[in-house]
C-alpha positions as CSV (number, residue, x, y, z in Angstrom):
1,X,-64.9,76.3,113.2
2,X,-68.0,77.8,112.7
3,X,-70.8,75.6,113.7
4,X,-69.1,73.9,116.7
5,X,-68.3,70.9,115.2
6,X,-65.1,70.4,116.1
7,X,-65.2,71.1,119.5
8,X,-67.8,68.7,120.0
9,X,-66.9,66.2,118.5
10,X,-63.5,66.7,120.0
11,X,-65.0,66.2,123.1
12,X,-67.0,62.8,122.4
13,X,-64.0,61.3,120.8
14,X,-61.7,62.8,123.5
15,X,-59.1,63.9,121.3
16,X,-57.6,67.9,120.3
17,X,-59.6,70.1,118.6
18,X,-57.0,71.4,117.0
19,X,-56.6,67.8,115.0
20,X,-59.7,67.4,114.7
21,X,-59.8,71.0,112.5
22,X,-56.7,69.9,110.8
23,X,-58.4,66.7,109.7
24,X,-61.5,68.6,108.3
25,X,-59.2,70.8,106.1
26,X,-57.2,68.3,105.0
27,X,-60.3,66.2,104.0
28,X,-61.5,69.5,102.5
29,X,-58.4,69.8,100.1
30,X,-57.3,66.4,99.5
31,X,-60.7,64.4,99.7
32,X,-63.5,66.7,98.8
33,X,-65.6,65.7,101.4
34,X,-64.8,67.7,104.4
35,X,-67.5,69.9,104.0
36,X,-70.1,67.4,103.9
37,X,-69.1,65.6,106.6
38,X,-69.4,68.7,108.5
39,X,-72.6,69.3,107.5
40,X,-74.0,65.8,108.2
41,X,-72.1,65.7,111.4
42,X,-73.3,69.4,112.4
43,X,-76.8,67.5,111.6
44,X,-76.3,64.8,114.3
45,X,-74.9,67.2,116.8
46,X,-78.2,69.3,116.5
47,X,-80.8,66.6,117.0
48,X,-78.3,64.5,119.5
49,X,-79.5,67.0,122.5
């Protein structure tokens, strides 16, 4: 997405971007929460370097 999330974490968890994108708009519409997550996982990504 925008921040590089997904491809990230894609990468630790070793699984497809492309679900891991999915799963964030899906917790976006269904959950509410997506965006927070991303945030707070965006976050972790930052300082994890």
């Amino acid at each position: 997405m925008i921040l590089g999330v997904s491809e990230w974490l894609s990468v630790k968890l070793g699984w497809d971007v492309t679900f891991i994108r999915v799963a964030f708009v899906v917790s976006v519409l269904v959950f509410g929460v997506g965006i927070g997550l991303y945030l707070i996982l965006w976050l972790v990504k930052m300082f994890s370097n």
